[in-house]
N, C-alpha and C positions, 0 to 999 in steps of 0.2 A: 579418729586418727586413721591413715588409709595404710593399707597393710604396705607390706614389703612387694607383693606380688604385684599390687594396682598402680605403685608407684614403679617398679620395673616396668611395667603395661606401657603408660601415658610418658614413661622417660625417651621422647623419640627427638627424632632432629625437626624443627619449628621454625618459624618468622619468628619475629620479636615484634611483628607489627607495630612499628614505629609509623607506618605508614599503611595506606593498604590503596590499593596492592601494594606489595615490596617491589623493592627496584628490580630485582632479577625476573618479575614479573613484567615490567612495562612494556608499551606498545610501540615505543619510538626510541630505537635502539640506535639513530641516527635522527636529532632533531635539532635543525637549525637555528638561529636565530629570526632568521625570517619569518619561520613558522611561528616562533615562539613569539615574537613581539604583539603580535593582532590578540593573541592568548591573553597577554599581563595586558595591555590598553582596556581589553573587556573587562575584566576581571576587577581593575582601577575605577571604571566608573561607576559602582556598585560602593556607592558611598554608606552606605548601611554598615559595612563592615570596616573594624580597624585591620592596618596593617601592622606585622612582625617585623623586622630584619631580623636575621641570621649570620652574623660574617664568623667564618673560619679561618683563623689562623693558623696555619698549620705547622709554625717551625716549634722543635725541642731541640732540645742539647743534648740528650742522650734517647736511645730509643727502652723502652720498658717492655720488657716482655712477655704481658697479661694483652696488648693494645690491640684493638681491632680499627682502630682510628685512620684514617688520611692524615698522614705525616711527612714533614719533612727533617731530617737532623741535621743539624749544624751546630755551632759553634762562633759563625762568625755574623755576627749582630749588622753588619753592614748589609743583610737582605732588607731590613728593618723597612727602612726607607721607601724604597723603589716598591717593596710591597704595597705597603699603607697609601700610596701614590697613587698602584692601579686600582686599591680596592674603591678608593675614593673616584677615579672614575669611570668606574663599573656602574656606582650609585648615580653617577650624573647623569650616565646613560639612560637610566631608569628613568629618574627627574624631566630629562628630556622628551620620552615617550611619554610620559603623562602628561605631558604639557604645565606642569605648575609643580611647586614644590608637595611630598609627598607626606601626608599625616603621618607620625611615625606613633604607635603607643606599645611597643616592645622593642627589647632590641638584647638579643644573646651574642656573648663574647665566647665561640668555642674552639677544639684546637684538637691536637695540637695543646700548645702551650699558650694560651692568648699574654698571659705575665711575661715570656718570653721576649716581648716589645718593653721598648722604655716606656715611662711615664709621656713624654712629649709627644709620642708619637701615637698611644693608645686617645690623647686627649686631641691630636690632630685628625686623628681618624672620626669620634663620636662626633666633635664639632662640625665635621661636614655633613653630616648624617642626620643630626637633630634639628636640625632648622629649622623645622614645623613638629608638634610635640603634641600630645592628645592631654586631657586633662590629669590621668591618673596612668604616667606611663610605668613602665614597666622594665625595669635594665637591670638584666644580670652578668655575671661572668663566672668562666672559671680558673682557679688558680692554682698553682703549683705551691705547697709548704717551703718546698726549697727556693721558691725564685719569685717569691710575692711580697714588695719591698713596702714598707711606711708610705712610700711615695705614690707608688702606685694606686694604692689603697685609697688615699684621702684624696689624689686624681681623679679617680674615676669616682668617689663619694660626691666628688663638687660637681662632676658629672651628671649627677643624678642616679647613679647604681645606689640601688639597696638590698642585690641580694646578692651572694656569691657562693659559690662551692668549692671545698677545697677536696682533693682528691689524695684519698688516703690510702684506700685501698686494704691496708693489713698494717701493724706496728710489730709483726714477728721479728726479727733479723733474721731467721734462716728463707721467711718468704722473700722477702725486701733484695733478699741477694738472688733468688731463687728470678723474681720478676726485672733486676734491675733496677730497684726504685727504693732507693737506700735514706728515708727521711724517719729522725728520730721522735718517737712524742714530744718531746721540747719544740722540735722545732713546727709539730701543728700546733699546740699549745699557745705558742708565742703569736704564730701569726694569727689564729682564731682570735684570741686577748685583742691583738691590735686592730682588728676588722671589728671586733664591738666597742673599743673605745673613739675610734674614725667615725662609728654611728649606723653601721650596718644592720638592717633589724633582723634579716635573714641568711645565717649561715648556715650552710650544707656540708655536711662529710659525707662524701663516696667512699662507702665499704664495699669490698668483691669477698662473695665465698667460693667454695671449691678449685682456689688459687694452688699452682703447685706447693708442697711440701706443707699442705697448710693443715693442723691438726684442730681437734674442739679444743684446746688447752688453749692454742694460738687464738681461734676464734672470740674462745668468749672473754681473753684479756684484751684485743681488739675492743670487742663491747663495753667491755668493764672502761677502759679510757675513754671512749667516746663518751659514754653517755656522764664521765667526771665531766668532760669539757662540755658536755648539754648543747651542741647544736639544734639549731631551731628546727631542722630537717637533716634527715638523714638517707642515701642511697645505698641500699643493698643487694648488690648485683651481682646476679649468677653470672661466672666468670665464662665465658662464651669461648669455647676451646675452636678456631676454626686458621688449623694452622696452613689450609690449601688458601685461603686469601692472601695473594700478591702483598707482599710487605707490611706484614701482622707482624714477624719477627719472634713469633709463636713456636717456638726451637732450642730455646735455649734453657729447654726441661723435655723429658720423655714423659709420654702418655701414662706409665708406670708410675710418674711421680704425681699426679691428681687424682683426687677423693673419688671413689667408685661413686655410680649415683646414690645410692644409699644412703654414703656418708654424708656428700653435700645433701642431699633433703635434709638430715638432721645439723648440719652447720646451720641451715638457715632454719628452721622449726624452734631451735633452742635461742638464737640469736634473736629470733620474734620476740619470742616469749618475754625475753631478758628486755625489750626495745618495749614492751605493751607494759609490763611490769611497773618500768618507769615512768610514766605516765605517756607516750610516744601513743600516735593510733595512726591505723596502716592508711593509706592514701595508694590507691590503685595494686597493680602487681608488687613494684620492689622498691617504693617507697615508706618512708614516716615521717611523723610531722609532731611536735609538740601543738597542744589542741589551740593555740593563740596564733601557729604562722599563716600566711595567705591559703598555703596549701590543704590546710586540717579546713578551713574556713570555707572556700571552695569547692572540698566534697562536702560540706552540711548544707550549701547551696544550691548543690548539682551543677556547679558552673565550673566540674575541671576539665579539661581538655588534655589529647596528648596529641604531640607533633613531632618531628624530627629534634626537637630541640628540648623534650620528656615532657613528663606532665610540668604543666602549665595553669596559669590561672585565665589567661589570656583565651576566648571565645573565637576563635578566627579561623578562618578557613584560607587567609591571605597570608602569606606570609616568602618574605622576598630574601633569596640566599645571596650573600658577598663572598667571593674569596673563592680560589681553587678546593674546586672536589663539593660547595656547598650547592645544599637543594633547596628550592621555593617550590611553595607550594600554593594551589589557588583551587574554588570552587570546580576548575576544570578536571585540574589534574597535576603532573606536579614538571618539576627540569632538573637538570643537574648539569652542574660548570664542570668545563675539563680538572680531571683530577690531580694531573700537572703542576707545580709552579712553572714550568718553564712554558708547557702549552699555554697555562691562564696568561702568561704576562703577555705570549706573544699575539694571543687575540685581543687585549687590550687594546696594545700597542696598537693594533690593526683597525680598532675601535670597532670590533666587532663586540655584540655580547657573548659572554663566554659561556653560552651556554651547546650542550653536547647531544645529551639526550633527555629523553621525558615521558610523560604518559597522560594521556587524556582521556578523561574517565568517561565509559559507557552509561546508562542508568542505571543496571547493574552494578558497575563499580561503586556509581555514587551511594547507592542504596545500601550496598555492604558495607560499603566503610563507615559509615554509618552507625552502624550495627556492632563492627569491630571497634572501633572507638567506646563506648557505650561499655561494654565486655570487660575494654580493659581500665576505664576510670571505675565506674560503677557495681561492675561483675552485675551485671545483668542488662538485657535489654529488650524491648516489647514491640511487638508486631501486628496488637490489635488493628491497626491500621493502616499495615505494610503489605497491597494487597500483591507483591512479589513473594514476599516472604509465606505467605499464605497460599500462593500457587504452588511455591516449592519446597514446604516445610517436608513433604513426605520425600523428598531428595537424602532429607538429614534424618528422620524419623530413626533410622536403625540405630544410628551412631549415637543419636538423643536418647535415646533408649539406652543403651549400652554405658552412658557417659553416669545415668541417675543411678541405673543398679550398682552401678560403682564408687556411687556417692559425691560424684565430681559435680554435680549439675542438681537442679528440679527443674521442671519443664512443662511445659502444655500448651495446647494449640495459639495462646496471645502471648510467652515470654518464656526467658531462658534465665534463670538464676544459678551463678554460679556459690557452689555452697562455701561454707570456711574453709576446711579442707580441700578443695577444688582450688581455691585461688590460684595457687603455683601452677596450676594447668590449664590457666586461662587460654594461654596461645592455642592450647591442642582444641579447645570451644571454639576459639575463631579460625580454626584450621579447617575444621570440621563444612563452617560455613563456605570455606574458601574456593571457589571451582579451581582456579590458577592450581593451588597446592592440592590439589585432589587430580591434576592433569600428571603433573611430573614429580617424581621421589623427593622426599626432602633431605632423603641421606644427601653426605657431602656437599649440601646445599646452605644450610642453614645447622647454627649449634641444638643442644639438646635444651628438652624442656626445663630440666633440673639442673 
């Protein structure tokens, strides 16, 4: 166990590398479509690899005040339409630059509220999308407890979804009013029940710790109900406080009201415990997985992957965003669409792709991310062969050093293992590697490691 003092040390502001580089990192802070097209055409004829889709839905009904999400709120369901309209020919666009219809063998529904859509219109969206389909595809979504109907469920089941995530968050009442997200255990209860009778094999509940007003009492009754209802997977995410991001909505609590780092280390240390206990085994940073889902199955393979859309069972390096604010990514590098609804529709409309900016990866880039990937599925990754890595291990030599005396890491001249303990500071291991984030602070930039 790492004291109080090692864990104050490594408690710093971090990427979450979802990606790498991160976005505030990228090279093309202005990238057009035109650039971007010759990129996706390359990247499509590299028939070795399957493709992702990604679409973002971005509307809610109300806003939640933990979100670090691209959102929009409303209320009036007549965006519904005109959305699912452009996203659909966003896709064509794509279809059209590749000349033929496009293998699809994943496809994420995120948000936003993706349930936020009728049933008609979630199943007008996937049908134009799926056209061409790989052998063992892969379709998830996420859902809201309050707003994820019978209909929707067995829609998107006949679809071909089988996996979902409901987003829980905390079952406290004083957090749920604290965040804005007022749903009772009954009401995940019910809808979990109804997602495994419709035939879903994998359900996911999103837990957050170090939520305002959130105590261990709260925590580990949170725990105690999840693991009654035994979802197949579980997400426990460090609650990412970053209230300078433009429409986080991260305000409707004072800094005074969240768990010093201390406490959230032990939110989550005990809520492990309680998650391992049960039969749950960890899958990357701030996952679990009961040992029979894709996900448990896929680290005993070494086949997990992490991508803008989290860990993954899916191997790809392709993968294509729909929707305001979403990002695709490809063996180059990656894009991201205006974050707008009202920009996305009106480059549709203009049948422009709506893409804004992006990043094209150096062999540097390619080589770290790499590396960073690896770190954060695996907590570990090796370099016997890496003769970059091998020219500039003595760049990181101090910090590797410093990382081991402290129990975070082992290390030596062919790999980096990150130990038990260490795992929650995986990000600070691949910060380390990062030149980007060794250029500029990551105060104010990114949330803390805990």
């Amino acid at each position: 166990m790492l004291s109080e003092e090692i864990i104050n040390k490594y408690n710093v502001s971090s990427p979450r590398y979802t990606s790498y580089p991160t976005i505030l990192d990228w090279n093309r802070m202005e990238f057009s479509a035109a650039e971007f097209a010759p990129i996706f055409v390359k990247a499509e004829q590299n028939k070795n690899h399957s493709t992702s889709v990604y679409v973002h839905l971005p509307f809610c009904e109300s806003l939640c005040t933990f979100c670090g999400c691209h959102k929009h709120i409303t209320k009036q369901h007549s965006v519904e339409a005109p959305y699912i309209d452009a996203v659909i020919k966003e896709w064509q666009m794509y279809e059209k630059l590749n000349g033929e219809s496009i293998q699809v063998d994943e496809i994420h529904l995120g948000g936003g509220t993706p349930t936020f859509f009728a049933a008609a219109q979630l199943k007008r969206l996937i049908e134009a999308i799926k056209v061409k389909v790989g052998p063992d595809p892969l379709f998830s979504f996420e859902g809201h407890p309050n707003h994820t109907s019978d209909e929707q469920l067995q829609t998107l089941y006949d679809l071909g979804f089988r996996r979902v995530s409901f987003g829980v968050q905390s079952y406290s009442p004083i957090v749920q009013k604290a965040i804005n997200r007022i749903q009772p255990f009954e009401t995940v209860e019910k809808v979990t029940v109804d997602a495994r009778k419709v035939g879903f094999t994998s359900i996911s509940h999103d837990l957050v710790f170090g939520l305002p007003m959130q105590t261990m009492e709260d925590m580990m009754d949170t725990i105690a109900k999840t693991i009654q209802l035994k979802p197949d997977a579980i997400s426990l995410y460090s609650y990412a406080h970053v209230p300078w991001v433009k429409g986080t909505g991260q305000r409707g609590f004072s800094e005074e009201d969240l768990p010093s780092g201390d406490e959230k280390r032990d939110l989550y240390e005990k809520s492990k415990d309680e998650l391992l206990a049960h039969g749950y085994v960890e899958i990357g940073m701030d996952h679990f997985a009961l040992p029979t889902d894709i996900l448990a199955q896929a680290l005993r393979g070494g086949a997990l992957n992490r991508t803008f859309m989290g860990y993954t069972t899916n191997i790809t390096d392709r993968m294509i965003g729909l929707g305001a604010s979403a990002i695709s990514e490809y063996g180059f590098g990656y894009a991201q669409n205006v974050k707008s609804t009202r920009g996305y529709h009106e480059m549709i409309d203009a049948n422009e792709l709506p893409v804004v900016k992006g990043h094209v990866h150096s062999e540097t880039d390619a080589t770290l991310k790499e590396h960073v990937t690896q770190l954060m599925c695996q907590f570990k990754t090796t370099f016997a062969d890496d003769e970059w890595m091998k020219n500039h291990v003595s760049t990181f030599k101090e910090t590797l050093d410093e990382f081991q005396k402290d129990g975070i890491i082992e290390w030596n001249e062919n790999e980096i293992i990150v130990t038990e303990d260490g795992k929650p500071f995986s990000r600070n291991v691949c910060m380390t590697l990062d030149p980007y984030a060794n250029k500029i602070p990551t105060q104010g930039r990114f949330s803390k490691s805990v």
